[in-house]
C-alpha positions as CSV (number, residue, x, y, z in Angstrom):
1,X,0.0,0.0,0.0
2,X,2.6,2.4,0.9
3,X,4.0,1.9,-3.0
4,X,1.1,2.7,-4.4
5,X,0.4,5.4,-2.3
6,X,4.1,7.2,-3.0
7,X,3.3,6.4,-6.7
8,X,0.0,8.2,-6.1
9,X,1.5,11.1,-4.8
10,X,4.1,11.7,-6.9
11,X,1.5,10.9,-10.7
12,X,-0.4,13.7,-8.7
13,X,2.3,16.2,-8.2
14,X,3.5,15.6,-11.5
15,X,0.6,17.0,-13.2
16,X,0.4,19.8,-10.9
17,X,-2.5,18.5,-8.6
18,X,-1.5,20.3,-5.1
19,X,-4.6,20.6,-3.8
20,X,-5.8,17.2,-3.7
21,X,-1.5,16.5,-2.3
22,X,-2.5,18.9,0.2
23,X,-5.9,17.2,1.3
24,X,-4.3,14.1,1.2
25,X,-1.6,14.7,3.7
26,X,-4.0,16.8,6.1
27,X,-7.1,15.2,6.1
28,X,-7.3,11.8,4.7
29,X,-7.2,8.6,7.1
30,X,-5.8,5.4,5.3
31,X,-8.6,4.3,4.8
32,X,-9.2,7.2,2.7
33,X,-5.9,7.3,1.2
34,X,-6.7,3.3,0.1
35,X,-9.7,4.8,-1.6
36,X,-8.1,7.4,-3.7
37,X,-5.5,5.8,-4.7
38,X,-7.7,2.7,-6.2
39,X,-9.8,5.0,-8.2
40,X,-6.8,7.0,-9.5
41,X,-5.6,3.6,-11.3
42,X,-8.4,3.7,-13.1
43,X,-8.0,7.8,-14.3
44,X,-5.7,8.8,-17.0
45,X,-4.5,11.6,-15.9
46,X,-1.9,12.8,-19.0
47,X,-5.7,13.1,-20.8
48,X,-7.9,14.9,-18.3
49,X,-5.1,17.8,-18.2
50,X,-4.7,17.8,-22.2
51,X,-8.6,18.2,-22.0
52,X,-8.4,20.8,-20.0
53,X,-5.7,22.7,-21.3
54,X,-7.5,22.8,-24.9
55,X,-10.6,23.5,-22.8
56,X,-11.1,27.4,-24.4
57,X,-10.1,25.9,-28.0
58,X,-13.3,25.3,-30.0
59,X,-11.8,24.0,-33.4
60,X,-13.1,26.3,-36.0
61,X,-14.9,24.5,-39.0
62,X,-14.5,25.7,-42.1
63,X,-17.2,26.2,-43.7
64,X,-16.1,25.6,-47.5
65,X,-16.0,22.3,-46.2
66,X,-19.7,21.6,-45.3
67,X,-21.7,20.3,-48.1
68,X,-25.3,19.4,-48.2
69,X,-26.1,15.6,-47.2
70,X,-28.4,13.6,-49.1
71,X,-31.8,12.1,-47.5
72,X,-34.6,9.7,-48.5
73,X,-38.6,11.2,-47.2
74,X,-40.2,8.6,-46.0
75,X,-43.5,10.1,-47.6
76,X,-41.9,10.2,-51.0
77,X,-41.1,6.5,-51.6
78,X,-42.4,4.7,-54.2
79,X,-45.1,1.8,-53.2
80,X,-42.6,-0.6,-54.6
81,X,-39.5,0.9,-52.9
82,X,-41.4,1.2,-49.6
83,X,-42.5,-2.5,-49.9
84,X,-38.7,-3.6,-51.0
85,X,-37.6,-1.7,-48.2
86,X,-40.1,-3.2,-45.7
87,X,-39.2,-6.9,-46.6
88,X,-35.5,-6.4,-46.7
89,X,-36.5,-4.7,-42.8
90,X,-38.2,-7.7,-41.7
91,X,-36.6,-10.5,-42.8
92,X,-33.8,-9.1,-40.3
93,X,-35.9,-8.8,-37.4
94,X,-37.7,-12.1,-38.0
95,X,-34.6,-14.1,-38.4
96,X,-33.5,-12.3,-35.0
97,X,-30.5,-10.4,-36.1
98,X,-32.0,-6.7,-34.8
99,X,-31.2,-5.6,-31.4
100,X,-32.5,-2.2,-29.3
101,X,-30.0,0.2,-27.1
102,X,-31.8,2.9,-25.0
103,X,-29.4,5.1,-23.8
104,X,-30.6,6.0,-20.2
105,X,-27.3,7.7,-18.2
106,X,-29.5,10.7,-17.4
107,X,-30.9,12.0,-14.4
108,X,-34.5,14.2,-14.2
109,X,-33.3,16.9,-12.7
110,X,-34.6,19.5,-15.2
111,X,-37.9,18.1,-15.3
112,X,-37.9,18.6,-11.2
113,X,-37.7,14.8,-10.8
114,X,-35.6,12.8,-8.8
115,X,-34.2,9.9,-9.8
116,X,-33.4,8.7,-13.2
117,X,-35.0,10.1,-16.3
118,X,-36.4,6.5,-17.6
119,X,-38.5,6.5,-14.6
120,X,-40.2,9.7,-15.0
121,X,-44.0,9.5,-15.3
122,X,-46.3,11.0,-17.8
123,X,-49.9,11.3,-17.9
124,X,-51.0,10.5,-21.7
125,X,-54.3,9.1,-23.3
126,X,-54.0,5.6,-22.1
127,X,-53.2,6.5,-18.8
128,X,-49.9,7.2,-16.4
129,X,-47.0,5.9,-18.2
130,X,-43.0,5.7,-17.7
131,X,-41.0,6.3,-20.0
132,X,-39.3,3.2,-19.6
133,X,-42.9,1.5,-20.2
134,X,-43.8,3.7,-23.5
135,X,-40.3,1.8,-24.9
136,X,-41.4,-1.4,-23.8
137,X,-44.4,-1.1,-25.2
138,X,-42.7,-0.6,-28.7
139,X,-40.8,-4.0,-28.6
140,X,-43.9,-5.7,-27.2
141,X,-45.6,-4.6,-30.1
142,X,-42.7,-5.3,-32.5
143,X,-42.3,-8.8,-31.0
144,X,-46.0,-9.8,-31.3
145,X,-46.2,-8.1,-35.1
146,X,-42.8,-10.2,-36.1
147,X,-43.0,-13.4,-33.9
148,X,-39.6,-12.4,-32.0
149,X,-38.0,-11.7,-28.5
150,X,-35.2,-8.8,-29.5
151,X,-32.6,-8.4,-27.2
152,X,-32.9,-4.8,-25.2
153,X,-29.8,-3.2,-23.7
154,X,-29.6,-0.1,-21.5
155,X,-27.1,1.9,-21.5
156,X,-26.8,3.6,-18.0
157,X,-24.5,6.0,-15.7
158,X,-22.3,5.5,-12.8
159,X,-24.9,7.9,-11.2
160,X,-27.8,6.4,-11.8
161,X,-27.7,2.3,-12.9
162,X,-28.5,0.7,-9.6
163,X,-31.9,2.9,-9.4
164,X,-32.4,2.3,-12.9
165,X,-31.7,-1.9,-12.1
166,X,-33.4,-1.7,-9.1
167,X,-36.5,0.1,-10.7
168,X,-36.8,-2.0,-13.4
169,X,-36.7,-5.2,-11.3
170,X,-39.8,-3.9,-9.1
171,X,-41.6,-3.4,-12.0
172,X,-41.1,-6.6,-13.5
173,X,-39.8,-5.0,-16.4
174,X,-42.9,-4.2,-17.3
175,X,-43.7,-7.8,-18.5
176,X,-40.5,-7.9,-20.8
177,X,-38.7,-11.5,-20.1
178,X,-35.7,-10.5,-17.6
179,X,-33.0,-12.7,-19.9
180,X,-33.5,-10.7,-22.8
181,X,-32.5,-7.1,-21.0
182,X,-28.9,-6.7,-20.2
183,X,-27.0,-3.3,-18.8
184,X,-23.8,-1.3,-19.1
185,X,-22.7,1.7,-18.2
186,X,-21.3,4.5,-20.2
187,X,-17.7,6.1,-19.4
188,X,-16.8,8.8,-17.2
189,X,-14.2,11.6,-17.0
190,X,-13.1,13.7,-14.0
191,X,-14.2,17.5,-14.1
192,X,-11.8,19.9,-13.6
193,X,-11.6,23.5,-12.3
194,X,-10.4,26.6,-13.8
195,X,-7.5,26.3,-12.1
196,X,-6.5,23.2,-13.1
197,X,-7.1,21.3,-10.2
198,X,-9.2,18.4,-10.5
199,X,-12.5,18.3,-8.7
200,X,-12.4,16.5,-4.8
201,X,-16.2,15.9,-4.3
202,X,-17.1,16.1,-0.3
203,X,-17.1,11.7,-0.1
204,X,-13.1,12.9,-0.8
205,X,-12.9,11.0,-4.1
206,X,-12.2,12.8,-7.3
207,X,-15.7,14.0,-9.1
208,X,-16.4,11.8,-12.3
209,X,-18.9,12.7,-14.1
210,X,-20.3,11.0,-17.7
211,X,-18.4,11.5,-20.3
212,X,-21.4,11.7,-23.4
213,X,-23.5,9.2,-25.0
214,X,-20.4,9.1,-27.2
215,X,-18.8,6.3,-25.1
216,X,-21.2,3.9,-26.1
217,X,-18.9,2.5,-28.8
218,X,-16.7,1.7,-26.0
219,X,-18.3,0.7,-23.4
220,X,-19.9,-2.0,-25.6
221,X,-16.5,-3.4,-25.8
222,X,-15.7,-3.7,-22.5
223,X,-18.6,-4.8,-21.4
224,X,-18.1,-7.4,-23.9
225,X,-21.4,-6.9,-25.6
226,X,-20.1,-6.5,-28.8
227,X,-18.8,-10.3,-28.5
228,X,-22.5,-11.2,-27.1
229,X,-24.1,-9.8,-29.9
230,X,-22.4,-11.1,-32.9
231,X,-22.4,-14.6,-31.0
232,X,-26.2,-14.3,-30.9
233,X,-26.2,-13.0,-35.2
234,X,-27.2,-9.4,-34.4
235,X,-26.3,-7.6,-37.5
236,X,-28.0,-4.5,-36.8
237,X,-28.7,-2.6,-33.7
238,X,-30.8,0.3,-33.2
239,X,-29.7,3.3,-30.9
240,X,-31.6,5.9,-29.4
241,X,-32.6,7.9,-26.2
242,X,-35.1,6.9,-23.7
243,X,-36.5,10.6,-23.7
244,X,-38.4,10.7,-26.6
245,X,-41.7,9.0,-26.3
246,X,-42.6,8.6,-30.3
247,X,-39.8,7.5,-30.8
248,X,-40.4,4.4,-33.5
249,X,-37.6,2.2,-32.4
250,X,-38.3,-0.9,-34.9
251,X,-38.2,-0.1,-38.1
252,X,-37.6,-2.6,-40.9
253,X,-38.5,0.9,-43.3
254,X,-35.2,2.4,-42.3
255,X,-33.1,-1.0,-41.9
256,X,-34.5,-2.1,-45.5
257,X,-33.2,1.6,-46.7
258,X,-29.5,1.0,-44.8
259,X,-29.1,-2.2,-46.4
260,X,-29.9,-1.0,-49.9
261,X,-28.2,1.7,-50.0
262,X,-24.8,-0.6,-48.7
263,X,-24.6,1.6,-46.2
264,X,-23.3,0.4,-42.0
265,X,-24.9,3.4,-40.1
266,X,-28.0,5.4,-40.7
267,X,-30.5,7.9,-38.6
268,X,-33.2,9.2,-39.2
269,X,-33.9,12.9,-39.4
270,X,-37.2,15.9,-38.9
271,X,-37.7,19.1,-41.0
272,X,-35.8,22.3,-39.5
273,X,-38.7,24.1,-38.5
274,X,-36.7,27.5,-39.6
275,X,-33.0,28.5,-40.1
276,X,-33.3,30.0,-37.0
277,X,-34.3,26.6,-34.5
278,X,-31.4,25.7,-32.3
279,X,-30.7,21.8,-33.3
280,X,-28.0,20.0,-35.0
281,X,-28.7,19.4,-38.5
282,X,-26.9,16.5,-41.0
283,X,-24.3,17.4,-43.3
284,X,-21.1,16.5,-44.6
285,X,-17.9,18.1,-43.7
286,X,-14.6,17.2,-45.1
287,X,-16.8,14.8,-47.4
288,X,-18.2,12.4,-44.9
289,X,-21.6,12.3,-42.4
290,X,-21.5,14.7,-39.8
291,X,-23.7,16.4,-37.1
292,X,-23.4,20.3,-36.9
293,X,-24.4,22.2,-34.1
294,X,-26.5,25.4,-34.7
295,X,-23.9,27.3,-32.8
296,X,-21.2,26.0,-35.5
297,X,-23.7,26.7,-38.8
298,X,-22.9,30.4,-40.2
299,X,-26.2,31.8,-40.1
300,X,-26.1,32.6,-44.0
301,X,-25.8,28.9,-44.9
302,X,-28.3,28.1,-42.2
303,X,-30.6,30.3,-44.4
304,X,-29.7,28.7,-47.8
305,X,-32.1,26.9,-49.3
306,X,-32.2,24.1,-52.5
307,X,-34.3,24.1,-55.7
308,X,-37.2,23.0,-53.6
309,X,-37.4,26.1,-51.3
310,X,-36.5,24.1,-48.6
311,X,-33.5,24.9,-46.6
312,X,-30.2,22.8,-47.7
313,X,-29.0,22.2,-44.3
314,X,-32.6,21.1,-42.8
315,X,-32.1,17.9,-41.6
316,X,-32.5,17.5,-37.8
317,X,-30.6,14.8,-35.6
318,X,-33.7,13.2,-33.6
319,X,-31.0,10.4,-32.0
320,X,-32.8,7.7,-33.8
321,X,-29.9,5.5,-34.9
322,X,-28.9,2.5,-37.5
323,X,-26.0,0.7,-36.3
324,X,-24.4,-2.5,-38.5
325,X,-22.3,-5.1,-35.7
326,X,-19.3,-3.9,-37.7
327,X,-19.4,-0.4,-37.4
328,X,-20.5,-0.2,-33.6
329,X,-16.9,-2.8,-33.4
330,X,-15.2,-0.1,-36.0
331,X,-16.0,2.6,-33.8
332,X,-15.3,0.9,-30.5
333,X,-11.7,1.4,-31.6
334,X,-11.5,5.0,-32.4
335,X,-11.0,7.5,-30.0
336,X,-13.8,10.4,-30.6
337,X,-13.5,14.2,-29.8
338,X,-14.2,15.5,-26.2
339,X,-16.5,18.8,-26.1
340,X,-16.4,21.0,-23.5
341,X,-18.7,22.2,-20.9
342,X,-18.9,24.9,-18.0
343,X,-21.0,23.8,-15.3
344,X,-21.0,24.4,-11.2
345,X,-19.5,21.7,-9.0
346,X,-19.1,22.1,-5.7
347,X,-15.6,21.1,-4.4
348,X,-13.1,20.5,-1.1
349,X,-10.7,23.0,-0.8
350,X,-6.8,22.2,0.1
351,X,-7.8,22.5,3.8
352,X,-10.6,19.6,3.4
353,X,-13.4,22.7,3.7
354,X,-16.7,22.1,1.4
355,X,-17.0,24.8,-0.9
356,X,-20.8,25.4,-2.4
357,X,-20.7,27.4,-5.5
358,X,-23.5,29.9,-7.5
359,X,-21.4,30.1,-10.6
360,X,-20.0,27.5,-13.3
361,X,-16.0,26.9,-12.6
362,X,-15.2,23.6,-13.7
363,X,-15.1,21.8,-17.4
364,X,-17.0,18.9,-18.1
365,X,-16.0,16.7,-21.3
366,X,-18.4,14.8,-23.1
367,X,-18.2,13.7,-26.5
368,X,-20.9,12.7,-28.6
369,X,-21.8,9.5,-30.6
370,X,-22.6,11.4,-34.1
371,X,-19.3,12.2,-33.6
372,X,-18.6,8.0,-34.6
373,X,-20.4,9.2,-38.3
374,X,-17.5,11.2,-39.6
375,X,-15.5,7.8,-39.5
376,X,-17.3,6.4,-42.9
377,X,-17.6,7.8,-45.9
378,X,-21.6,7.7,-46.3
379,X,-24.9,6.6,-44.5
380,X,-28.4,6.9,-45.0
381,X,-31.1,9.4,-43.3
382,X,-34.7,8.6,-44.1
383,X,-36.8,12.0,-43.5
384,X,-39.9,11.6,-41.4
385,X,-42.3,13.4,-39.7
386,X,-41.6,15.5,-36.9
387,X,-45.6,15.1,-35.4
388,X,-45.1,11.1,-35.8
389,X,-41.3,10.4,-34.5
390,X,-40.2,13.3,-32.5
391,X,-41.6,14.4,-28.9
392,X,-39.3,14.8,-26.7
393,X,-38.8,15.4,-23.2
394,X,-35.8,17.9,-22.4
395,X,-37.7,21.0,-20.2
396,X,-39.6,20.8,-17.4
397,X,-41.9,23.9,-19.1
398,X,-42.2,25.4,-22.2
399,X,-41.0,23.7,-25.8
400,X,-40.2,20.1,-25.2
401,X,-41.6,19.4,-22.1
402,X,-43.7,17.0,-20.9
403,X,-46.9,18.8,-21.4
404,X,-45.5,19.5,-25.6
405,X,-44.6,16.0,-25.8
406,X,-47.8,14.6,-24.0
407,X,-50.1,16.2,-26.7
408,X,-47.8,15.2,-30.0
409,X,-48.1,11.8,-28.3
410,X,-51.6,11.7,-27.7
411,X,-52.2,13.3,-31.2
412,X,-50.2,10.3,-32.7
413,X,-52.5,7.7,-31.0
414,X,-55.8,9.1,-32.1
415,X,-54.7,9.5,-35.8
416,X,-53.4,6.0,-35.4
417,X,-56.5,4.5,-34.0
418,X,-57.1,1.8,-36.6
């Protein structure tokens, strides 16, 4: 122990991490010291200080590079493409090579709910639901409709899987079989202050927090469900969030367009409302897929608009997903950008006192899994409806919030009656 711990100190102090050094010595028991010193194996500390030393550098994109992105509408298929496109669809879930991830590593703290934000309840048509249950409900439905059990993973958070476990397992699932539901968690990265000193949360361990529904690529590997899935024949594995309650997570319709179109990832996208809404939107930059933020679109091309009248760079990112086994393995290998955040965390000082901020003053690095896109040189996007596919619940008030997203759902049922 005292090894490690020397080793410990002296990793620390060479990256300039007094302050925790100075806690250490003052106010940790051995105990404590034990502690730290186990989790710090597990931190890479050479990258948490190269994330935050670039942590004011937003690369610049240049925006001769962004090109428009071709997309198939949905409502603008041919009866015999549609049908072409359904078989090749179901043939892969019938012969049970489709899979469903839900990524689930958030809490409900904007929506004024504690506890993770799969187990937040809505009040819709057909009575109280959680959102957990609305995504059951689709693979119920799918498995009835195709004659199959598909396997369900949930992607959780160091913050939040044993709740999410544990509430899943009082509610029996909701009647899906237990077997066929497996969990992992995504990855984590410790925040760091403005001063470069990492965070010490007051339980005295350095503050991890989740490090974007970009890890997903590789915590797959290491959970080693990449290797479960391929040894079950999944091919294809659809990927999307658990907040957004039309969400139409079996789709033969978009797998029968991948395929086609020889294509190993695909999403699905909504009409920009106007050049002004604040979402990502599809392109290609550099000539291959890629997500750009609003922030990162010059406001003249985000006005530009195609023979059509319709704007050139309106494709919105919904997180509705198309994954082939080989690119979620492809991408489990790279290592994807980190983006930066400014939020509040509340820290231990050098003497061991708890310090509760009002202001942001530390970085918190995410990255994201469109990020994976720009590693091929194509995929497909299938347009669809914003009022049948897209209601999602982000605010507690105002535009999507529960109350938005209620009524889009509600409205979806009754048109869908028969």
């Amino acid at each position: 122990m005292k090894e490690n711990y020397k080793e410990t100190i002296e990793k620390l102090k060479k990256y300039k991490q007094n302050e925790i050094v100075n806690i250490i010595a003052k106010k940790y028991t051995e105990e404590e010291n034990c502690k730290i010193v186990e989790q710090l194996k597990n931190i890479n500390l050479e990258q948490v200080i190269e994330l935050y030393k670039n942590a004011e550098n937003i690369p610049s994109i240049d925006e001769n590079k962004i090109e428009h992105i071709q997309y198939t509408d949905l409502n603008s298929l041919s009866n015999e493409q549609f049908k072409e496109y359904k078989q090749i669809g179901i043939d892969v879930i019938k012969n049970n090579k489709y899979a469903v991830i839900t990524m689930a590593g958030g809490q409900g703290t904007r929506l004024g709910h504690k506890g993770p934000k799969g187990t937040f309840k809505i009040d819709t048509i057909n009575g109280e639901k959680y959102l957990f249950q609305i995504i059951v409900e689709s693979l119920q439905k799918a498995n009835k409709k195709y004659d199959v059990t598909i396997p369900w993973y949930i992607m959780t958070s160091e913050d939040n899987n044993d709740q999410t476990v544990e509430f899943l397992e009082k509610n029996n699932y909701f009647g899906y079989k237990k077997e066929k539901v497996k969990f992992f968690k995504q990855g984590k990265v410790p925040m760091i202050k403005t001063d470069g000193n990492i965070v010490i949360d007051q339980n005295k361990l350095i503050k991890e927090a989740s490090d974007g529904n970009g890890s997903i690529y590789k915590s797959l590997k290491d959970a080693e469900l990449l290797k479960e899935m391929k040894s079950q024949g999944i091919e294809w594995i659809f990927v999307g969030g658990v907040d957004n309650i039309l969400l139409k997570i079996v789709d033969p319709i978009l797998t029968g367009l991948t395929i086609k179109e020889n294509n190993l990832i695909s999403s699905k996208s909504v009409v920009k409302k106007n050049a002004k809404e604040k979402v990502g939107v599809f392109c290609k930059l550099n000539g291959v897929p890629k997500v750009i933020e609003y922030t990162e679109l010059p406001e003249k091309m985000a006005e530009d608009i195609d023979e059509n009248g319709e704007l050139l760079y309106g494709e919105v990112n919904i997180l509705s997903h198309l994954f082939n086994i080989k690119a979620l393995e492809k991408l489990a290998e790279q290592k994807l950008p980190y983006h930066t955040a400014f939020k509040k965390s509340n820290y231990l000082n050098e003497f061991g006192e708890f310090i509760e901020v009002l202001e942001p003053n530390a970085y918190k690095f995410e990255s994201y899994i469109f990020d994976g896109f720009s590693f091929f040189d194509d995929m497909s996007i299938l347009r669809v409806k914003r009022e049948d596919e897209f209601a999602p619940i982000k605010n507690a008030t105002g535009s999507d919030s529960p109350e938005t997203a209620v009524k889009l759902y509600n409205d979806y049922i009754e048109r869908n009656k028969n």
